[in-house]
Each structure stands twice: as C-alpha cells, then as structure tokens.
N, C-alpha and C positions, 0 to 999 in steps of 0.2 A: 101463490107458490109457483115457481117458475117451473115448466115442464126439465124431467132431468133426463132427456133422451142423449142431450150431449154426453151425459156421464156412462149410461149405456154404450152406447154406439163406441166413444172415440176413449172412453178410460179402460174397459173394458168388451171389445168384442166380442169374446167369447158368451155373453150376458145376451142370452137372445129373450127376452118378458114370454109370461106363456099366462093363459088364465090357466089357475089351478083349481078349478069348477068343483071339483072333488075334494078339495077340503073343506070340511064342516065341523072338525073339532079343536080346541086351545087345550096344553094344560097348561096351569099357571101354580109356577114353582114360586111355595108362597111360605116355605119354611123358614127356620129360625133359634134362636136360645133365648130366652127370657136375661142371659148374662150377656146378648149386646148391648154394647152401650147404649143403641141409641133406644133396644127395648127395654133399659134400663129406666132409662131416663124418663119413659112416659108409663113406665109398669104395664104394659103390654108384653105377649108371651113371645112374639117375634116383632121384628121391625116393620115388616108388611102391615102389622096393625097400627101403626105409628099415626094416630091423628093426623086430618090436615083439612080446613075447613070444616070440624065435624065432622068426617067420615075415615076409616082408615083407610091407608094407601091406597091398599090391594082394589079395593072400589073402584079406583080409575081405571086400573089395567083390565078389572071384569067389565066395567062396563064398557068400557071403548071394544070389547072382543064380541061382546055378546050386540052390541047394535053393531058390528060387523057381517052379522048372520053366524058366528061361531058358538058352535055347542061347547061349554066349560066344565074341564077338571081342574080341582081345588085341593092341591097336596097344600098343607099347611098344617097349622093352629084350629084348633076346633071356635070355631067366631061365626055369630048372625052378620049373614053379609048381603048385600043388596046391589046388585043383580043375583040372586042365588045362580049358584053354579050348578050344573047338570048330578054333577056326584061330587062329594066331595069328601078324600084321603085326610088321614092322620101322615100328619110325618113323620117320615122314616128317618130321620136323623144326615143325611147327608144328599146334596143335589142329585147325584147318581142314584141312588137309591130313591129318591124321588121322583126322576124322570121312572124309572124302572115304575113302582106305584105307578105312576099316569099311564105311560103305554098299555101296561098291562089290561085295563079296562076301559082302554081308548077302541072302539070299533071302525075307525079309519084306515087303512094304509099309512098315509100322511098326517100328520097332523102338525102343529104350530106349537110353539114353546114357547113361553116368555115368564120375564122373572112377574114378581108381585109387587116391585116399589117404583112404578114407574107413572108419578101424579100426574105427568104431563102428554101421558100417552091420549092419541084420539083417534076413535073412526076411522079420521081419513087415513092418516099415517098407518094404520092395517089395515085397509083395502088398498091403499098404494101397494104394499109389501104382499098380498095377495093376488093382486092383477100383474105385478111386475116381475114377480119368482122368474128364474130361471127351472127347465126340468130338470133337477138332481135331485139324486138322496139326501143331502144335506148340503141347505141353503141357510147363509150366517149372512145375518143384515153388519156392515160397518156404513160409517158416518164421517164424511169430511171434515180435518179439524174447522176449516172457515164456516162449514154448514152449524156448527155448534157454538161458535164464538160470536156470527150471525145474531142465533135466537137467544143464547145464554152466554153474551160477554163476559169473562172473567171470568167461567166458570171453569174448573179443574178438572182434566178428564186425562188417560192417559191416553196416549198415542202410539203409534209404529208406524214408522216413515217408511213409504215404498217407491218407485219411480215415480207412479201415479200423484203423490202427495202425501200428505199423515192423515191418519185415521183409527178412529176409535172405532171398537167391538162394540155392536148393538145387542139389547135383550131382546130381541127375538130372532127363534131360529127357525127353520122347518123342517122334519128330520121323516126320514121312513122307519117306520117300525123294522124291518127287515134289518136295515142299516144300522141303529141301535142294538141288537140283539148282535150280530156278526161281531160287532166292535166293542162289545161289553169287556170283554177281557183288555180290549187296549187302551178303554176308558178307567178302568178300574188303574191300573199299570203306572197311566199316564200322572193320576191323580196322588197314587203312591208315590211318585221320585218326583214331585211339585217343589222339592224341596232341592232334588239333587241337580241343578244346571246341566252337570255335564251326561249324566243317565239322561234327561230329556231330548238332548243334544245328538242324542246317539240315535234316538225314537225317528225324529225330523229329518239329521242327516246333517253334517256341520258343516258344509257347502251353503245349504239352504240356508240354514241359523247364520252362518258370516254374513251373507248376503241381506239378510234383515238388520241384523246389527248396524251395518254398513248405509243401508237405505238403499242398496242395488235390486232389491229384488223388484218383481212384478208381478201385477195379480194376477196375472194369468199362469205365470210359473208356479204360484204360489197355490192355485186350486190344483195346476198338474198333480202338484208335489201331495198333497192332501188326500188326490183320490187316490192316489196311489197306495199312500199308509192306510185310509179304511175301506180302501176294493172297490171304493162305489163312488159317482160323481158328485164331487164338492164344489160347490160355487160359492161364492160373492157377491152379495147385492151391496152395491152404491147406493144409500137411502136418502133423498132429500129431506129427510123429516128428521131432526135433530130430538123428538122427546123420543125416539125410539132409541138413542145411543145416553140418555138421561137416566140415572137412578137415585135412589138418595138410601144414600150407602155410608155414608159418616159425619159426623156430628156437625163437622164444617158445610153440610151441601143443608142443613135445616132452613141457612140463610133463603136458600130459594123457595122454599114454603112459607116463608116470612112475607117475601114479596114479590111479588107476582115478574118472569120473566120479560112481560111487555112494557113492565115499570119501570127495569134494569135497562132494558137496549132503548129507553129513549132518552135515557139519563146522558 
C-alpha cells in the first residue's frame, strides 16, 4: 500500500494526521428489517447477518475493530457473534436512534462509528484511519473513485465530483459525543426532509449545493461549510483503503462475496 501523504499534504491541507491515543471505543451500527431483501433472501433478521464464508458480515467489521485495540458496541439483532462485542444494544429501529443507543453507553469522549456490512474491512485500514484522523469533532472517511476501481474493478459505488476528484462516502466516522448531542435536532431534521431536495438545500445553502452539483466545489470549502452548520470542526479523511468505502448493501454487490476481490482485479 503506497503511503497517501500526497493525498494529505497537496489534496487536502487542511488534514494535519494526529494520533488519537484516546480512542478506545467502536459502535458498530449493525441494524436492520428481516423485510430487506437481501435479509430476506438468507432468512436472517437484518443484513449485517448475511452469510459469508460461514460467518455473518457483521464478524468482519468486529473483528478487524477489536484487533484494532477497540472496545465494541453492538446496536443490532440479538445474534452469538464472535469477536463478542463489549455490550451489546437491541435496535432501535432507525440509525439515528442507533447511534443515540451507542453513545449513550459509550464511556469515551470520541469514539468511532462504522456500519456492520463491511466483509472487507481490515486491521490495517482502522489503524490507518486512527493514526491519521485529523483533530475534529467530526471526522468522515471518503475514498478516491480510482482507490475503489483499483481494489474492486467494476464495482458500483456512488460518487460526488469535487475539484479534488470523485469520491465515495466511507463507513466509518469518528464523532464527539458532545458534537452528536448539540446536532441531534439537525440530525433528526435533516433525516425528516431526505426526501424534500429543496428543504435540504436550504440546510447546506444553494451556493454550496450548485457548487457540488457543478463539481466546483473543494474539500476544504466543503469542511468550512459543514462546521459551520454543526458548530464544531468537520473534516475529511482521504482514505487509501477502499474496503472502508465497501459495503454490501444490495443484491447486485453479493457478486463480491461470490468472489474474492483479488480474483476480480487480476482478471
């Protein structure tokens, strides 16, 4: 893996790495409906339990956290899972109310986020995204589309083109408990008008929203812009590790549990 100091330094300099020695705890949002399809399909109660070599998903994301040195909360499905998780929540029926669950009996300040269906996650790629945070309240991993096309050719992922290049939103975030509680009401809000373009539009500021649309914008305009709507600093990690921008999230991504990414990119 090729060191991504250039993607620090010159895509982003506002990204100064810090060790964040003080975080010791994950939740891992690992909810679901028994009427997704894809938990349909293997009669599992959420997706996160979704087979895959014999074990379900959620397995990969615990373990690659917990040989991390991360202490783990387990919103979910009631499931014997191995690495057991430190505590582990019933779900609450929706993410937000989710995260809410985990914080709530998370004893960190900080602590780390990530979904439950990410088979590809490893070790390293969370100690990267550990050693390399930036200090904010709220740090979002995104992922280079070439970084993803790289490891998982032809694989479908959505993007948003910035000066910088396109890039996909990563599963894992690291959030302040303070920062979460302040922005609950604009998280809730936010999650209410998902539906209505132009109410969102209004949240962000339709300056900023053209400028995306457009592909003018810049990640560093685009953290300005961010800490401003939740009070507190927002950054952006550039992550060289593409299983952290990977989930499998619909019926069509099963193909990559069929066969192995390393199989795909030498094809």
């Amino acid at each position: 893996m090729d060191k991504p100091g250039w993607v620090l330094e010159n895509l982003c300099p506002s990204l100064q790495p810090c060790r964040m020695l003080d975080l010791v705890e994950a939740i891992v949002l690992a909810g679901g409906k028994p009427s997704d399809p894809l938990a349909q399909r293997f009669s599992v109660a959420a997706k996160t339990l979704v087979p895959y070599k014999g074990r379900p998903l959620v397995e990969y994301t615990l373990e690659s956290l917990t040989q991390s040195g991360l202490e783990v909360i387990f919103v979910g499905p009631k499931a014997s899972l191995y690495p057991s998780p430190k505590q582990s929540l019933p779900d609450r029926g929706g993410i937000i109310e989710n995260l809410e669950a985990g914080l709530g009996v998370a004893s960190a300040n900080q602590v780390l986020v990530a979904t439950g269906d990410m088979p590809f996650l490893t070790p390293e790629a969370v100690r990267w995204v550990l050693n390399n945070a930036p200090q904010a309240g709220f740090v979002y991993c995104v992922i280079a589309k070439e970084t993803i096309e790289k490891r998982f050719p032809g694989m479908r992922r959505t993007y948003a083109r910035v000066r910088e290049g396109s890039f996909t939103g990563g599963n894992i975030v690291l959030i302040d408990k303070a920062l979460f509680y302040s922005a609950l009401p604009l998280l809730k809000r936010a999650l209410a008008l998902r539906k209505q373009p132009l109410a969102l539009a209004q949240m962000v500021g339709f300056g900023t929203l053209l400028q995306v649309v457009l592909g003018l914008a810049a990640i560093p305009g685009l953290e300005t812009r961010v800490s401003q709507i939740l009070g507190v600093p927002a950054r952006a990690l550039v992550t060289p590790y593409a299983e952290v921008g990977v989930d499998i999230d619909k019926e069509e991504d099963l193909v990559w549990l069929e066969e192995p990414p390393s199989a795909k990119s030498s094809q």
